[in-house]
Residue frames as qw, qx, qy, qz and C-alpha x, y, z in Angstrom:
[[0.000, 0.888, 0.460, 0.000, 0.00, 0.00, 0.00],
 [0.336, 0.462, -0.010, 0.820, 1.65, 3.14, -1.32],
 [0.315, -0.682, -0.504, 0.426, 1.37, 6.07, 1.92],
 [0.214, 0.505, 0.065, 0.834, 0.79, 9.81, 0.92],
 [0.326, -0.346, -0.479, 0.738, 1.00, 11.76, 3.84],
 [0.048, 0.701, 0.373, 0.606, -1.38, 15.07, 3.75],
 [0.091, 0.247, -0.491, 0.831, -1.53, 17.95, 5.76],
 [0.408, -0.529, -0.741, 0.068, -3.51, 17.79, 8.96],
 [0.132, 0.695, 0.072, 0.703, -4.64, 21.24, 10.06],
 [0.706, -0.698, -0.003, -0.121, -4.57, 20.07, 13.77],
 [0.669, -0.517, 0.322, 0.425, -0.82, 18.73, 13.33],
 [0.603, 0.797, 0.012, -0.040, 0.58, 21.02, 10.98],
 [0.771, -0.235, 0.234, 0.544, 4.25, 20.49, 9.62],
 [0.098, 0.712, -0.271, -0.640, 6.27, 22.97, 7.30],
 [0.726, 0.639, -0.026, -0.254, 5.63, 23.08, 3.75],
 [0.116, 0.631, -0.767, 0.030, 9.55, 21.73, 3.65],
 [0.364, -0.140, 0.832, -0.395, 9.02, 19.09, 5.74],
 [0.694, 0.351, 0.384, -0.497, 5.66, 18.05, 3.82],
 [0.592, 0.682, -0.242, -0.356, 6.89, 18.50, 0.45],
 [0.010, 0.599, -0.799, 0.042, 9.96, 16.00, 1.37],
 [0.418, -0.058, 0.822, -0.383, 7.56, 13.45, 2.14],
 [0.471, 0.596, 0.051, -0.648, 4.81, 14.19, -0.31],
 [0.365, 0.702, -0.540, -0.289, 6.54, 14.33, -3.34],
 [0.067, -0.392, 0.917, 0.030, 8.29, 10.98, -3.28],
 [0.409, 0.261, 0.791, -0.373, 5.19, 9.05, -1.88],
 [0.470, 0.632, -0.004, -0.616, 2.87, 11.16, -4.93],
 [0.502, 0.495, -0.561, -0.434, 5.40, 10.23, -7.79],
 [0.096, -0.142, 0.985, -0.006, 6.09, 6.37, -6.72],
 [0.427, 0.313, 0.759, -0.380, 2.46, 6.17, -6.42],
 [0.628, 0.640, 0.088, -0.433, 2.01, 7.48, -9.89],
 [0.299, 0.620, -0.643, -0.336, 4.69, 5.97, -11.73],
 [0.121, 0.095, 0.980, -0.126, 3.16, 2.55, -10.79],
 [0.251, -0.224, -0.567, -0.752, 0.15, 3.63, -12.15],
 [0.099, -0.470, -0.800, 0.359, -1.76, 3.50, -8.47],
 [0.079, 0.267, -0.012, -0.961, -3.26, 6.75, -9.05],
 [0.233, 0.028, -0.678, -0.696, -6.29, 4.98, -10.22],
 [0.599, -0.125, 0.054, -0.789, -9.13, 5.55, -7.98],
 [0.311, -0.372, 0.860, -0.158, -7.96, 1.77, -7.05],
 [0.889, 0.215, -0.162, -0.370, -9.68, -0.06, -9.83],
 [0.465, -0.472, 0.729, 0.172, -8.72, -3.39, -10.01],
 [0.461, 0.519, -0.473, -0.542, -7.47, -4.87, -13.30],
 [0.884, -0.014, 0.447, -0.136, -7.99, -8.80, -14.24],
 [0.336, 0.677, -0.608, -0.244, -5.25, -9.98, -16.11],
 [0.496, 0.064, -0.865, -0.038, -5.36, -13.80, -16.87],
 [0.717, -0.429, -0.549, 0.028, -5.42, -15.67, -13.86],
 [0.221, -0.016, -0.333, 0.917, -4.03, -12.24, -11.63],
 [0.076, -0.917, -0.345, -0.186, -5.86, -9.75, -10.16],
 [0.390, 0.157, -0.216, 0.881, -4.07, -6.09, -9.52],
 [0.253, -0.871, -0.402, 0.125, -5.65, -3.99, -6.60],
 [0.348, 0.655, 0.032, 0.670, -4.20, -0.88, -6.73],
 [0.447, -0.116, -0.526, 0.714, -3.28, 1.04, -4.05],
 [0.043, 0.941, 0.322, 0.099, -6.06, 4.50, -3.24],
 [0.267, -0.083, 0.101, 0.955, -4.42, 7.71, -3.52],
 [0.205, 0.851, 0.455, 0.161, -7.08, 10.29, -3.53],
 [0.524, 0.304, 0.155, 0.781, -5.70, 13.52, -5.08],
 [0.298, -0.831, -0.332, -0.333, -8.33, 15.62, -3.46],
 [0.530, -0.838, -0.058, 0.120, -6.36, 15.62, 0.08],
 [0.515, -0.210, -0.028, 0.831, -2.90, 16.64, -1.19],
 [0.089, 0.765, 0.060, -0.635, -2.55, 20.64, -0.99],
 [0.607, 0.780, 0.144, 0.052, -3.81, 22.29, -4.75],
 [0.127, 0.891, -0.403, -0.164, -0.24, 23.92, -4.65],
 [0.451, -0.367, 0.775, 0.248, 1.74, 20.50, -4.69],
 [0.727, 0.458, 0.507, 0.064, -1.15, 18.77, -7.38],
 [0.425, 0.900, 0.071, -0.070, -0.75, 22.13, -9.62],
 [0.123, 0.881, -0.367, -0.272, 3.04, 22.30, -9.53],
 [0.440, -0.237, 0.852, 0.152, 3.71, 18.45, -10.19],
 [0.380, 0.261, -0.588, -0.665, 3.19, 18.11, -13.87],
 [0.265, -0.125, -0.956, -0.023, 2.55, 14.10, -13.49],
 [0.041, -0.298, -0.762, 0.573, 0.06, 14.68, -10.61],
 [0.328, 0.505, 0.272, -0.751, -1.97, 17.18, -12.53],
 [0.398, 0.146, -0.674, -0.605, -2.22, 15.19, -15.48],
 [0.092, 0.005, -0.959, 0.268, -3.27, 12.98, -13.35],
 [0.248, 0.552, 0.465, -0.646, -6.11, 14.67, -11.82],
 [0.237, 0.247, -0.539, -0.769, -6.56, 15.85, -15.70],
 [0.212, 0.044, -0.911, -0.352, -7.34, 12.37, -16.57],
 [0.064, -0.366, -0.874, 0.312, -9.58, 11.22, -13.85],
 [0.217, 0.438, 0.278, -0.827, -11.53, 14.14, -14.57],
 [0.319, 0.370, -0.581, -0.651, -11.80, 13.76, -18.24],
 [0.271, 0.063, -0.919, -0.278, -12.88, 10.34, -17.50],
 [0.115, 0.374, 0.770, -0.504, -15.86, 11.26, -15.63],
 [0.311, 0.397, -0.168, -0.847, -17.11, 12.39, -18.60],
 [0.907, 0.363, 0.167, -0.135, -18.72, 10.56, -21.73],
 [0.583, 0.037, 0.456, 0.671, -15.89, 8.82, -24.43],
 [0.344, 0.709, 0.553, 0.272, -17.73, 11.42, -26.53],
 [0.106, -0.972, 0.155, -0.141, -17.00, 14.67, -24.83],
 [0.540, -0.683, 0.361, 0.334, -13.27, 13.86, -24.89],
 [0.749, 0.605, -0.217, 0.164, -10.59, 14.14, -27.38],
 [0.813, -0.430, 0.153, 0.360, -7.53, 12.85, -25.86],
 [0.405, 0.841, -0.280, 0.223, -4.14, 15.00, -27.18],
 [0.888, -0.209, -0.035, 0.408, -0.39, 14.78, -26.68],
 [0.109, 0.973, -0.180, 0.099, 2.17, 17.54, -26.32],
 [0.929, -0.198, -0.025, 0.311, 5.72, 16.82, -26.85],
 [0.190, -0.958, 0.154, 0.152, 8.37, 19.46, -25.41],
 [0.873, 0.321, -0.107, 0.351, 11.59, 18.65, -27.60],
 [0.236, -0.876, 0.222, -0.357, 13.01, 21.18, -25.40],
 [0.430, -0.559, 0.667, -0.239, 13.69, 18.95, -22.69],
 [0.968, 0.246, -0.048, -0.020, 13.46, 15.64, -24.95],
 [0.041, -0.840, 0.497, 0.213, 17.08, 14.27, -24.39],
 [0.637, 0.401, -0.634, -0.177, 17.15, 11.02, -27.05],
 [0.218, -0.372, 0.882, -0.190, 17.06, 8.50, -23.94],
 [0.521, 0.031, -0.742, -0.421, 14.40, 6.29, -25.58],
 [0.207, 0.022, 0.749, -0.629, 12.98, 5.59, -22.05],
 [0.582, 0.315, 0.122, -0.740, 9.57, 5.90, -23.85],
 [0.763, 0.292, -0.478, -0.324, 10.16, 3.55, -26.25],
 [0.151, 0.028, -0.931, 0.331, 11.36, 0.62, -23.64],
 [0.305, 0.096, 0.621, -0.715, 8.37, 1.40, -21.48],
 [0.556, 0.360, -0.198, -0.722, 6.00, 1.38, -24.67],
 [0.573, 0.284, -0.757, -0.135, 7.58, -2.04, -26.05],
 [0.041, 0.035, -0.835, 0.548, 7.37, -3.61, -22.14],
 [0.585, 0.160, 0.302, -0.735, 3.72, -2.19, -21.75],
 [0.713, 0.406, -0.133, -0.556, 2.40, -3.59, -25.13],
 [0.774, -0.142, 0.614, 0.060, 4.57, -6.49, -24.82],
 [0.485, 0.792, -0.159, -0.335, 5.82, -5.47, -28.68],
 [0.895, 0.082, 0.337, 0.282, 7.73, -8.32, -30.78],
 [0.374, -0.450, 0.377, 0.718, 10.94, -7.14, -33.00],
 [0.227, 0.170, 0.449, 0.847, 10.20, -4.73, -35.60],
 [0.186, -0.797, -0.485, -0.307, 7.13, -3.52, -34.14],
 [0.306, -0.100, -0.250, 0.913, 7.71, 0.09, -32.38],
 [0.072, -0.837, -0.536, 0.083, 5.10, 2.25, -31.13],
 [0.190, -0.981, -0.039, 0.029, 7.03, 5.11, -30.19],
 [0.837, -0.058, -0.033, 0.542, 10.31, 5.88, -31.59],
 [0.175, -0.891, -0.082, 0.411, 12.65, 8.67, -31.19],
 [0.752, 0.564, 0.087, 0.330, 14.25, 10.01, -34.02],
 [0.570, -0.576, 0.074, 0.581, 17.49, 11.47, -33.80],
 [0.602, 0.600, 0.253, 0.462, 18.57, 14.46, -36.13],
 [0.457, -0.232, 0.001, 0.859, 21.21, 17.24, -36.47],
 [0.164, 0.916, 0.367, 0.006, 20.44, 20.56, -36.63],
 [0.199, -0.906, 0.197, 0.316, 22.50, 23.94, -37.49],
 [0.596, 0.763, -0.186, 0.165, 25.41, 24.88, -39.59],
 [0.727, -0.503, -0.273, 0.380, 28.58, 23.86, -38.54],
 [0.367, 0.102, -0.828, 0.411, 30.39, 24.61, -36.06],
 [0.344, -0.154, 0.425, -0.823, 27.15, 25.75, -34.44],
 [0.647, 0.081, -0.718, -0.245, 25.84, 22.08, -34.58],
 [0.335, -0.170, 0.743, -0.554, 23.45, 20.06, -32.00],
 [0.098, -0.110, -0.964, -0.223, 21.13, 17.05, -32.15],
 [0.487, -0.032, 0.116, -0.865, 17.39, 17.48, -31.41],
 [0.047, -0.075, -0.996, 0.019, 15.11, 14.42, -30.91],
 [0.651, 0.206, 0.143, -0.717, 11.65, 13.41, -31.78],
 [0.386, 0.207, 0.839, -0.323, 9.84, 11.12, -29.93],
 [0.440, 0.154, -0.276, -0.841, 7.17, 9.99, -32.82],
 [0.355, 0.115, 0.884, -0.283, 4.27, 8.24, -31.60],
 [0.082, 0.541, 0.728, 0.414, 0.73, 7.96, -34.02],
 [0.139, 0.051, 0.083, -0.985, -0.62, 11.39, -34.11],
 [0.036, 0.438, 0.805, -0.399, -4.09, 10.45, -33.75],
 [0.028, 0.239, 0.512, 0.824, -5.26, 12.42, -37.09],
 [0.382, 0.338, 0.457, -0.729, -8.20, 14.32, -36.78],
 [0.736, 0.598, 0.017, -0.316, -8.68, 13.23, -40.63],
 [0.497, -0.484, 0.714, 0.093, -6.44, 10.06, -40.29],
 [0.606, 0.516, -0.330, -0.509, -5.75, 9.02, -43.93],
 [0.070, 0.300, -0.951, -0.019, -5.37, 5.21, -42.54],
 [0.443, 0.195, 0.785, -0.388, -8.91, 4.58, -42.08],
 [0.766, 0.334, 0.357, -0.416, -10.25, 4.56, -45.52],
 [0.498, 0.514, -0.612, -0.336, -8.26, 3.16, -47.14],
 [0.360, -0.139, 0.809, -0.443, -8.94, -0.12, -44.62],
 [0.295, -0.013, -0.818, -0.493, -10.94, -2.84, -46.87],
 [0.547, -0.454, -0.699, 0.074, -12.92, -4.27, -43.87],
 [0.373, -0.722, 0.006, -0.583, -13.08, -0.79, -41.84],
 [0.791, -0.355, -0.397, 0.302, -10.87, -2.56, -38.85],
 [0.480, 0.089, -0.027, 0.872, -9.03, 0.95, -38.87],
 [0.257, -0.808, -0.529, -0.033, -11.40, 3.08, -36.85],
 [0.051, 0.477, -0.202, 0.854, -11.44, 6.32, -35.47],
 [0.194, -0.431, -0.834, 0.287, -13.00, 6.24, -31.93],
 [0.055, -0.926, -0.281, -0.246, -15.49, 8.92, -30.47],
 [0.539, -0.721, 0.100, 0.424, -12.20, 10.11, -28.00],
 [0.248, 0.873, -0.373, -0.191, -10.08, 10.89, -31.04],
 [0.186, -0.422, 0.882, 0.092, -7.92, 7.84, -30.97],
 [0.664, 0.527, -0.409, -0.338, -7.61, 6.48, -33.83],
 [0.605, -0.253, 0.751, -0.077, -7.71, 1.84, -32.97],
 [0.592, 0.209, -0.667, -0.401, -7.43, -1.18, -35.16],
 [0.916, -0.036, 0.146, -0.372, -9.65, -4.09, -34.61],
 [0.108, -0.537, 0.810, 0.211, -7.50, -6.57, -34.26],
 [0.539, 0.139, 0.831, -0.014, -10.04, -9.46, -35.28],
 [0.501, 0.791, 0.234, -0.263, -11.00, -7.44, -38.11],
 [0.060, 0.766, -0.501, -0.399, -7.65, -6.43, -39.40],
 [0.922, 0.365, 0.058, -0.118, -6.80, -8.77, -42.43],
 [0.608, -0.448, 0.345, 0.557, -3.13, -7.92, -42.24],
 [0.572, 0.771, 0.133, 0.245, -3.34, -5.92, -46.13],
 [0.411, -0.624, -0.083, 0.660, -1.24, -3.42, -44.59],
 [0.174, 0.642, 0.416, 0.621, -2.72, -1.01, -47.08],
 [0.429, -0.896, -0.070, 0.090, -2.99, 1.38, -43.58],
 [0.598, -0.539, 0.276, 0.525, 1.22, 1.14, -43.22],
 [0.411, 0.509, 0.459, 0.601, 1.14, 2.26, -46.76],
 [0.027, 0.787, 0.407, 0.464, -1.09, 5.12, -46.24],
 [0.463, -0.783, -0.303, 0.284, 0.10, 6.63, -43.10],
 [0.297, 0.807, -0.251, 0.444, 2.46, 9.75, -43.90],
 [0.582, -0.737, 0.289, -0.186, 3.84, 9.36, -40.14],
 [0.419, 0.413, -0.793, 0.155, 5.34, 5.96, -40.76],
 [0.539, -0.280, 0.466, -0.643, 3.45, 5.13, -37.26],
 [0.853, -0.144, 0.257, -0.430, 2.37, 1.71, -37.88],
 [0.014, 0.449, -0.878, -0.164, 4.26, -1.87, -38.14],
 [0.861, 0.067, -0.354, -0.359, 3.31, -5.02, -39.24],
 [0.557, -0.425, 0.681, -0.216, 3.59, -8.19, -36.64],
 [0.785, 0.246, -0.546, -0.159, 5.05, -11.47, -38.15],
 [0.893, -0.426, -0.002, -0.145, 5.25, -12.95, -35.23],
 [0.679, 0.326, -0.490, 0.439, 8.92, -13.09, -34.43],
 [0.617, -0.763, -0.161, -0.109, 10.50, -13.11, -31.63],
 [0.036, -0.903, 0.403, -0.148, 13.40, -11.85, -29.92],
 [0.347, -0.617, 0.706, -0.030, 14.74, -15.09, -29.33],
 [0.870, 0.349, 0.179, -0.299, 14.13, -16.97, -31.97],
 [0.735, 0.526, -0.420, 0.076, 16.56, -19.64, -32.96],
 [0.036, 0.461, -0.810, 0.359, 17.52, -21.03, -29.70],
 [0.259, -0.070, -0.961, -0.074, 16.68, -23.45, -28.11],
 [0.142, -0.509, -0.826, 0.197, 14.01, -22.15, -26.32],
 [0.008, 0.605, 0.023, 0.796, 11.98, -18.84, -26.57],
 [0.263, 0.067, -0.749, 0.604, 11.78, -17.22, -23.63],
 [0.083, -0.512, -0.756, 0.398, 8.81, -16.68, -21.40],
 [0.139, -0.500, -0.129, 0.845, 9.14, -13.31, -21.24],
 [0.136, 0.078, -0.660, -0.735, 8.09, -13.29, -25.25],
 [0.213, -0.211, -0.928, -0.222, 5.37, -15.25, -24.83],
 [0.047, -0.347, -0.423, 0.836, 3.25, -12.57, -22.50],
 [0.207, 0.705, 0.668, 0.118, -0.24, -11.53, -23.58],
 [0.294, -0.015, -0.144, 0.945, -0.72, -8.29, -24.26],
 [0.008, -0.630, -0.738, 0.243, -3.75, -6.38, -23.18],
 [0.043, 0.157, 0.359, 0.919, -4.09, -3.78, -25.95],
 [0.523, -0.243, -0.411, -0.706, -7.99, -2.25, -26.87],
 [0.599, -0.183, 0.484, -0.610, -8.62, -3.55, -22.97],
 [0.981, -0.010, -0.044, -0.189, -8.75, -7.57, -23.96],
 [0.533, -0.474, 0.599, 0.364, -6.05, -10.09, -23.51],
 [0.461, 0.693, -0.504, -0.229, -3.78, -11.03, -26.61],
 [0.740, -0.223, 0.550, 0.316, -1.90, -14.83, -25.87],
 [0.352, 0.629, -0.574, -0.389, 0.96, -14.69, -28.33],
 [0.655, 0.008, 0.753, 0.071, 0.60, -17.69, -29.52],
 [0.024, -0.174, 0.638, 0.750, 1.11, -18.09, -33.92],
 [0.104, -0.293, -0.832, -0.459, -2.00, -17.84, -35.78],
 [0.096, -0.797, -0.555, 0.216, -4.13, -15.72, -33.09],
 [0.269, 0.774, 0.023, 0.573, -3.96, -11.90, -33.54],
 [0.396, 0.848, 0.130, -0.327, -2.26, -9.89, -33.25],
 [0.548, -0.187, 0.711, 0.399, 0.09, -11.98, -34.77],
 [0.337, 0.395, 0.790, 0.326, -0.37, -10.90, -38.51],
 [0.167, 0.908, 0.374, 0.090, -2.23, -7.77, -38.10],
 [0.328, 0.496, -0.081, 0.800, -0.97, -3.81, -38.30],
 [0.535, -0.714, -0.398, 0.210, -0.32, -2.40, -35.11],
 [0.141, 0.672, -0.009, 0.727, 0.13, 0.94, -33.72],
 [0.069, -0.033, -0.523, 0.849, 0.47, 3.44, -30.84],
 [0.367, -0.555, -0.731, -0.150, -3.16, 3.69, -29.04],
 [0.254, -0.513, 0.379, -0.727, -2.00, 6.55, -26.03],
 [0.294, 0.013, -0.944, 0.148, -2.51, 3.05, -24.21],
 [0.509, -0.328, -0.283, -0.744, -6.19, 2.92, -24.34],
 [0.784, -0.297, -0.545, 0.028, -6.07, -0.22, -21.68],
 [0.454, -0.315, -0.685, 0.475, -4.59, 2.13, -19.15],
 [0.021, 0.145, 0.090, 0.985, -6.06, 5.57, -19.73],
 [0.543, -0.278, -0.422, -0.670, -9.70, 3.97, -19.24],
 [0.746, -0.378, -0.528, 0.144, -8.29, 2.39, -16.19],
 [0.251, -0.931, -0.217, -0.154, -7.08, 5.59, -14.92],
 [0.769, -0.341, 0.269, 0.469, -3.72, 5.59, -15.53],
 [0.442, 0.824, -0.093, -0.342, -1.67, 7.25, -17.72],
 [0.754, 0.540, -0.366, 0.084, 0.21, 6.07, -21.06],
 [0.880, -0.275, 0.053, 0.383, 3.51, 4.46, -19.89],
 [0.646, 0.255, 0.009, 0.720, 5.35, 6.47, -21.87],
 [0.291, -0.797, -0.242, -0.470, 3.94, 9.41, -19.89],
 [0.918, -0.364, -0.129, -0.088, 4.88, 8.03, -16.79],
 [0.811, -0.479, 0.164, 0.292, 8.51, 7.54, -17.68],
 [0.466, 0.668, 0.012, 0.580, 10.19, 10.24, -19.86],
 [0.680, -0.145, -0.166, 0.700, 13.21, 11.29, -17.89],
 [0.132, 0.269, 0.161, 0.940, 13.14, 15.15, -19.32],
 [0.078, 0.605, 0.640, -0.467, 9.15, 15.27, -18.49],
 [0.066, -0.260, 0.451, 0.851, 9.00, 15.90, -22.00],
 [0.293, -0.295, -0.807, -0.418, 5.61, 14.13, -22.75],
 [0.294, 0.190, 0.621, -0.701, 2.01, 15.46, -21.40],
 [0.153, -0.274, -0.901, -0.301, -1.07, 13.98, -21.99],
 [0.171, 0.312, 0.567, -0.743, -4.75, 14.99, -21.37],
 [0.233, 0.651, 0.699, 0.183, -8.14, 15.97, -22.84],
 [0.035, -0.097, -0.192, -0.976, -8.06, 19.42, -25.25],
 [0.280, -0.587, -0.528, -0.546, -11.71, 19.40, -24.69],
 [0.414, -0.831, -0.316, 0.195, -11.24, 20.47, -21.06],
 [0.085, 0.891, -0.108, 0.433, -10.20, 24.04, -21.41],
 [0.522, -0.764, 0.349, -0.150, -8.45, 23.73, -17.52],
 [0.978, 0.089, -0.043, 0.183, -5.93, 20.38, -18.73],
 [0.430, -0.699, 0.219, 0.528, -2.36, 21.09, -19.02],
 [0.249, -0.042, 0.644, 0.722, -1.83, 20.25, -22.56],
 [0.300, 0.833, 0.427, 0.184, -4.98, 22.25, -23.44],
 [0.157, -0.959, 0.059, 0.229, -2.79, 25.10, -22.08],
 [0.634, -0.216, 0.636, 0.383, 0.19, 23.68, -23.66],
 [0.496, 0.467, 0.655, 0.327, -1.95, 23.78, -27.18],
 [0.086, 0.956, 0.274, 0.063, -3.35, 27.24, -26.99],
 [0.352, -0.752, 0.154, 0.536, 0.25, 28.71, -26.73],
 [0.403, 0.853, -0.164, -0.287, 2.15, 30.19, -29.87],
 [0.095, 0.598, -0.762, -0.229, 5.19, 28.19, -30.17],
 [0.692, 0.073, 0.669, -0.261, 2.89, 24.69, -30.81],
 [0.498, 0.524, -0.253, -0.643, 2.93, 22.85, -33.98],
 [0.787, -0.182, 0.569, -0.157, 2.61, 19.78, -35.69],
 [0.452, -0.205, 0.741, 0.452, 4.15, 17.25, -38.00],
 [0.194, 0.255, 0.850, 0.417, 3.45, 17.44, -41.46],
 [0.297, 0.521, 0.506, -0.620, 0.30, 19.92, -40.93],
 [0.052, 0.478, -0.432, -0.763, 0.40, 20.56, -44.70],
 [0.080, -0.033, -0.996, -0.025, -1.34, 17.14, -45.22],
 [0.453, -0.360, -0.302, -0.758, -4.41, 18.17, -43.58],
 [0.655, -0.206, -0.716, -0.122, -4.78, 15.34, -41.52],
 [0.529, -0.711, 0.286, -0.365, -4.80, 17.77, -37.62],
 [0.662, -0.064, -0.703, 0.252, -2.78, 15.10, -35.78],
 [0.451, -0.857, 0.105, -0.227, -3.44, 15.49, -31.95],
 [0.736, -0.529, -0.248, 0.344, -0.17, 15.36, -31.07],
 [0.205, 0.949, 0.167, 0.173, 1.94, 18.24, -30.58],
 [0.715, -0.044, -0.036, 0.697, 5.49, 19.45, -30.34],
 [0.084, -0.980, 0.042, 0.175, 6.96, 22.42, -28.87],
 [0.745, 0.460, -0.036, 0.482, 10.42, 23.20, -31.26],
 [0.636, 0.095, -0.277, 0.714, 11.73, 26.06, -28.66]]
């Protein structure tokens, strides 16, 4: 059970003293993804209880100046809405991006992601003339088109837009054409042929062999079931966002270069994030709005 200490206006402590305590207790409890209003999740033959953490009793000045902690609160709000009245968005600060690829481990670990499939990679590229020459990275997950030019071109319509903006493939629908990985300008999506990272020894290892609990169902990797076969993508991990968690890769960017939230609440951080002048996105020429967004400096 994760312990977050709040103040007690009969035994008050200094805001030093609080914050030392606080703070630690806050992030551990969110980077484990307890921060979820202690649903518990059913995975196979597990059950995870979460720890409670209500966000209500730490002081508004600690929630509001801990980025993580007010997405947090973001989320759980957003999700007391309908799926309808949200549109889920990403803001990515290349600022403080610093090319450690933390996101993409966490991403590949979450989704349990077989070799050659990447959700979320980080390109690396030089910038400037030399000798005034530096690298700049960008993280590029599925931008979540507002007029995503992978769903019609989808024979069997397994490429969907939801009502939240995020933009899912049906994995029992998907036929594996990969007429979508064609069409995406982003590059964002990979085809699964079922390899594995240890293929050709003598034994694959467990660890491969993990379900993976995409679109909220289980997956057993096992050859011939999906999503062996199909085109897979980045989701803003819809299986923990709906469980009150945020993305993984959210979670564990080093810089604290990646916020998440719903642009349809005006009070989010990355609605404030959106509405600022130096915001822009990949490729915008295209047409296709992606919600995700990148600050360049």
């Amino acid at each position: 059970m994760t312990k977050v200490i709040v103040m007690d206006e009969k035994k008050k402590i200094s805001r030093k003293d609080f914050l030392k305590l606080a703070v630690p207790a806050a992030a551990a409890a969110l980077a484990s993804g307890s921060l979820n209003l202690a649903k518990a999740v059913s995975r196979e033959d597990e059950s995870i209880q979460a720890p409670e953490v209500d966000l209500s009793k730490l002081p508004r000045e600690l929630v509001q100046k801990n980025e993580l902690l007010r997405m947090q609160e973001d989320l759980l709000r957003a999700l007391s809405k309908p799926r309808k009245e949200r549109k889920w968005a990403m803001v990515l600060d290349l600022r403080r991006c610093i090319g450690c690829s933390a996101c993409t481990i966490a991403c590949k670990a979450e989704n349990v992601l077989p070799p050659g499939v990447v959700y979320r990679p980080v390109m690396d590229e030089e910038i400037g003339t030399y000798p005034k020459v530096t690298r700049r990275f960008i993280p590029r997950p599925c931008m979540q088109c507002e007029k995503p030019p992978c769903v019609p071109v989808c024979p069997v319509k397994a490429t969907h837009k939801r009502e939240d903006g995020i933009v899912a493939v049906d994995y029992e629908r998907c036929i594996g054409c990969r007429y979508c990985i064609t069409a995406c300008p982003y590059n964002a999506r990979s085809a699964d042929f079922g390899e594995t990272y240890t293929q050709g020894t003598p034994k694959v290892q467990d660890y491969e062999l993990r379900p993976a609990f995409e679109y909220n169902k289980i997956w057993p990797r096992k050859h011939g079931a999906s999503p062996i076969g199909n085109a897979r993508k980045c989701h803003f991990c819809i299986h923990r966002i709906e469980k009150g968690m945020l993305p993984a890769c959210v979670t564990t960017c080093i810089g604290g270069a990646t916020y998440f939230g719903d642009n349809n609440d005006r009070d989010s951080l990355v609605s404030e994030f959106i509405a600022r002048p130096n915001i822009t996105t990949l490729k915008s020429e295209l047409g296709t709005r992606p919600k995700v967004y990148y600050i360049w400096g």
